[in-house]
N, C-alpha and C positions, 0 to 999 in steps of 0.2 A: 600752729598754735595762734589764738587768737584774743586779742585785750578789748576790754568791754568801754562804750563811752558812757561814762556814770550820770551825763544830762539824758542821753537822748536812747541810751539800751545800746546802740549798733556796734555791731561787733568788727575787727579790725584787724585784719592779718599781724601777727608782729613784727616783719618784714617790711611792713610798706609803713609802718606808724616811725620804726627804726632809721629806714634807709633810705624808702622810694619819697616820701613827702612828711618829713619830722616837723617843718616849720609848719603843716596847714592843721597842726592837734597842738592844744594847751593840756600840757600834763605834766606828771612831778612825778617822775619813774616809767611804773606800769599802770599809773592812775589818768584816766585821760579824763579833765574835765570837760573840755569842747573838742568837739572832730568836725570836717571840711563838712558834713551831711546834719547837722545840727540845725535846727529852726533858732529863727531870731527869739521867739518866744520857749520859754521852758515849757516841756510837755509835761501835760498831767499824766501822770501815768494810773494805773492800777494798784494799789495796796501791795498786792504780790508783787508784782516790776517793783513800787520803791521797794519792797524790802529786800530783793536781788539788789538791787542797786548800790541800795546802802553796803551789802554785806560785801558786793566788792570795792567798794572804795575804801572799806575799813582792810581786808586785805592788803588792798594794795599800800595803804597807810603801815601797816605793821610788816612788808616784805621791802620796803623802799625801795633801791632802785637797783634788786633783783629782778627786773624785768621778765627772764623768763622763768623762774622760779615760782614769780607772779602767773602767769600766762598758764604754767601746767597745773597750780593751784586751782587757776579758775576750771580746767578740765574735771581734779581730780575731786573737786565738789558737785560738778553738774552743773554750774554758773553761764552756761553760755547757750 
């Protein structure tokens, strides 16, 4: 299962965000605002990407820090 980064789209095993490198992601649950592959600058993304985007960080905002609850959310929408 995989948690999405809400700056940059990239997706993230929930394993390695959890255990293998927790300190190189700023997040508040299963919401990851920055990940280790993030550009110094915010991408522009496409209309579609923000609105994926947004729709998971509103998830992750209303599943708090049901981690993986979050993570099979974002499967069982098609988010990733």
């Amino acid at each position: 299962m995989d948690l999405v980064c809400t700056r940059c789209g990239e997706p993230w095993d929930v394993d390695y965000v959890l255990h293998e490198e927790p300190e190189g992601f700023a997040r508040r649950g299963g919401r990851i605002d920055r990940c280790p592959v993030c550009p110094k600058v915010k991408p522009e993304h496409s209309r579609e990407e923000r609105e994926r985007l947004d729709a998971i960080r509103e998830l992750a905002n209303l599943l708090g820090g049901d981690v993986d609850g979050f993570a099979a959310t974002l499967e069982d929408f098609g988010l990733l």
